[in-house]
DOPA-809637 format. One line per 2 residues: number of its first residue (from 1); for each residue x, y, z of C-alpha. Coordinates in Angstrom, 1 decimal. Example, Ala and Ser with C-alpha at 12.3 -4.5 7.8 and 13.67 -1.06 7.14 Angstrom:
BEGIN
1) 12.3/-4.5/7.8 | 13.7/-1.1/7.1
This chain:
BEGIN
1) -28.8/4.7/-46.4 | -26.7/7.6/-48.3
3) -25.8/10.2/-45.6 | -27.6/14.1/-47.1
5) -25.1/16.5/-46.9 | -26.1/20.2/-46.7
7) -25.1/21.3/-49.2 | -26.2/19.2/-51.1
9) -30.2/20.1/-49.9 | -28.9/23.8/-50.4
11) -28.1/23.1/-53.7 | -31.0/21.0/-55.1
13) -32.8/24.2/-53.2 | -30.8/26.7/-54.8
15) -31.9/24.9/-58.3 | -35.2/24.4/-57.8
17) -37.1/26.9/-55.3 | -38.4/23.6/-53.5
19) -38.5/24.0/-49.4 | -35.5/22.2/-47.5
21) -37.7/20.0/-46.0 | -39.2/18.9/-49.6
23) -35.4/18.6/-51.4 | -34.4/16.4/-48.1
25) -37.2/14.1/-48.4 | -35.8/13.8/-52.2
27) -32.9/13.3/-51.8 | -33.3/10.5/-49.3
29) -35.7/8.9/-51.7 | -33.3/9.4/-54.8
31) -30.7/7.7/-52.4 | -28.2/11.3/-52.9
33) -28.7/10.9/-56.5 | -29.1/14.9/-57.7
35) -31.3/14.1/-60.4 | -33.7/12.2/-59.8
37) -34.2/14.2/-56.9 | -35.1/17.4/-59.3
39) -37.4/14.3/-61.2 | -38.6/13.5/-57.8
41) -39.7/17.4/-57.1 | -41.3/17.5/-60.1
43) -43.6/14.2/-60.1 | -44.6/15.2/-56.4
45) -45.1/18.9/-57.3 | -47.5/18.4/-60.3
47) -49.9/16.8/-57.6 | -49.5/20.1/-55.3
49) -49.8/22.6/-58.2 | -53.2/23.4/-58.0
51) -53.2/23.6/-54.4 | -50.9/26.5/-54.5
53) -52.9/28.5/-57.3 | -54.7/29.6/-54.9
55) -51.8/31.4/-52.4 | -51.2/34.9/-52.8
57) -48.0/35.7/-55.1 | -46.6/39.1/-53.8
59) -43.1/38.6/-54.5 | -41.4/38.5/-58.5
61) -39.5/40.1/-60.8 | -40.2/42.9/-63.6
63) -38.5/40.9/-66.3 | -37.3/42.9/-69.8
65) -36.7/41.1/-73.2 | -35.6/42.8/-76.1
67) -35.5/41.1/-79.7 | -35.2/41.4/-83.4
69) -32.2/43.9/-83.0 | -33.8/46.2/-80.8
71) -37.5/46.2/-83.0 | -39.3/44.3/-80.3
73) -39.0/44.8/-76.7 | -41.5/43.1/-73.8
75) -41.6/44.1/-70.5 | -43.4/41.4/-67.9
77) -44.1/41.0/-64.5 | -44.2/37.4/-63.0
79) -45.3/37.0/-59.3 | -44.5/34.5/-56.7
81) -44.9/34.0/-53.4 | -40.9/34.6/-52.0
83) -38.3/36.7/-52.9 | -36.1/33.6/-52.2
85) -37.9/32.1/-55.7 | -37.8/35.2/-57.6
87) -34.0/35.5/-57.5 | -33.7/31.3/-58.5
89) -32.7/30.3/-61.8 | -35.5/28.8/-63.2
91) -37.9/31.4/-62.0 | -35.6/33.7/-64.5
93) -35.5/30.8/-67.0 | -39.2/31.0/-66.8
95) -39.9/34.9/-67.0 | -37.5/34.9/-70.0
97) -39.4/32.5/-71.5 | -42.3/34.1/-71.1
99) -40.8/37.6/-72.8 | -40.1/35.6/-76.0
101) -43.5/33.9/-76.2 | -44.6/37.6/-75.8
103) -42.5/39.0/-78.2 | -43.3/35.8/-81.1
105) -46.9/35.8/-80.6 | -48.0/39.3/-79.7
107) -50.4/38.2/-77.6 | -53.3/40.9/-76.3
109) -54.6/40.0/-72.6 | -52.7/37.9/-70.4
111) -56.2/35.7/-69.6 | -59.7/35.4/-71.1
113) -60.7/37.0/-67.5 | -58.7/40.2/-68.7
115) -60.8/41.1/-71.8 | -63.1/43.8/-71.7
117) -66.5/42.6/-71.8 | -67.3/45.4/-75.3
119) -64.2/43.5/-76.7 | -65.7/40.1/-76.2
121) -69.2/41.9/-77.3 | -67.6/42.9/-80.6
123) -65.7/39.7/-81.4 | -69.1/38.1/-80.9
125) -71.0/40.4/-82.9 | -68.5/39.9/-86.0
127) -68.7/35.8/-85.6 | -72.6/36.2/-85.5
129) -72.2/38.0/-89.1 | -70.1/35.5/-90.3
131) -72.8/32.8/-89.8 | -76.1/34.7/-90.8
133) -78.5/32.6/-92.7 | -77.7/29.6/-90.7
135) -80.5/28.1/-87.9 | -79.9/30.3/-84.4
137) -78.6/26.5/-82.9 | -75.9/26.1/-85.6
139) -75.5/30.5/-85.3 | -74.8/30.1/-81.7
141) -72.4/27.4/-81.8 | -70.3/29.1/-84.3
143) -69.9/31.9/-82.5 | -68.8/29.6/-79.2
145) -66.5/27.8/-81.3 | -65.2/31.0/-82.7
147) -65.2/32.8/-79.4 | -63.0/30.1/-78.3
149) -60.3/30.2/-81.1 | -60.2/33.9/-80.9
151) -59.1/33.4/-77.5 | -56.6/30.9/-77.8
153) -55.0/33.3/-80.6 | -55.0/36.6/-78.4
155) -55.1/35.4/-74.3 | -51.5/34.9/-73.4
157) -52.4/31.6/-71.1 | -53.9/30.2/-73.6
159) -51.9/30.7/-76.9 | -49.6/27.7/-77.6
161) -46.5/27.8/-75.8 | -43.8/28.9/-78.6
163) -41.4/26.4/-77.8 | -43.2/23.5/-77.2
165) -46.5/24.0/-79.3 | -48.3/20.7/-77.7
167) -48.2/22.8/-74.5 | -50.0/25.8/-73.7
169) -48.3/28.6/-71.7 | -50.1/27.9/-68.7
171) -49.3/24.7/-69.1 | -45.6/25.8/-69.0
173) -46.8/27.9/-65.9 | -48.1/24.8/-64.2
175) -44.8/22.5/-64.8 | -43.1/25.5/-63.1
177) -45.1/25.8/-59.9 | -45.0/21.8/-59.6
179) -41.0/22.4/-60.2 | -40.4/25.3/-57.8
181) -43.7/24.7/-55.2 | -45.0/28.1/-55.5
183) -47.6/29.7/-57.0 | -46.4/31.6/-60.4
185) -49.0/34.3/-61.8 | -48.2/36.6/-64.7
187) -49.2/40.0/-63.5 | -49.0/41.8/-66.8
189) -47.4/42.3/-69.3 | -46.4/45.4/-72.0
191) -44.7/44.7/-75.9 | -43.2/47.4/-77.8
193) -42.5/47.3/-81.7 | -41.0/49.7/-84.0
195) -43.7/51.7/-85.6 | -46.6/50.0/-84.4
């Protein structure tokens, strides 16, 4: 067996948020091999993902993101649950991510829970025009399927993820709570653009 050094857990730690105890375990089953020890994390903490979704996420950073020479400029908060994980690279990597999803695809809510139940009213009421003179059946699954569009194109979670448009960006979210073992939430989020 491959003696673990450390240093070595501090640094898989260091790169990945894990806990000690979970980048040990890694590395002894990677045999010391770096990584496929981060590979290791990341199969395992796809499993434990949703578990954590449900822990409080206190802890994060207030990330800024300014684009299109100084024309577009987002300002985001993304939770966690340490400040030992807010100050890791990839929780950065990830909150700068987020920022130029945000300033791409201007989204409008962060989740579909967000919207104002008079917005979701309205958007309703204007799909329900659109399909007058069909059967009420036909009407109402229209407006479902319309709904649902609308919020894929406006809910920040839901909108495809701008750098990988197969994913969503909570399912970017997801990979990086598997990957760093804590819950992530975006707390909210603010874009600015020349003129608008």
């Amino acid at each position: 067996m491959v003696e673990i050094s450390a240093k070595l857990v501090s640094d898989l730690r260091n790169s990945t948020g894990a806990g000690f105890i979970d980048c040990k375990n890694a590395l002894i089953e990677s045999n010391g091999n770096f990584e496929e020890a981060v590979t290791v994390l990341k199969k395992k903490g796809v499993a434990t993902a949703a578990k954590k979704l449900g822990r409080e996420a206190n802890e994060g950073i207030i990330e800024s993101y300014i684009h299109g020479g100084g024309r577009i400029g987002v300002l985001l908060e993304l939770n966690c649950e340490t400040d030992f994980v807010a100050k890791n690279s990839e929780f950065k990597k990830l909150s700068r991510d987020i920022c130029m999803h945000i300033a791409a695809a201007n989204p409008s809510y962060v989740s579909r829970e967000n919207v104002p139940a008079d917005v979701i009213g309205n958007e309703r009421e204007i799909a329900g025009a659109q399909a007058a003179g069909k059967p009420q059946h036909a009407i109402d699954k229209i407006v479902e399927g319309k709904l649902e569009k609308w919020y894929q194109q406006t809910c920040l979670l839901e909108q495809p993820f701008v750098k990988d448009q197969e994913k969503t960006v909570n399912d970017y979210v997801t990979a990086a709570i598997a990957m760093i073992g804590e819950n992530i939430r975006i707390g909210r989020f603010s874009r600015f653009q020349i003129g608008e």
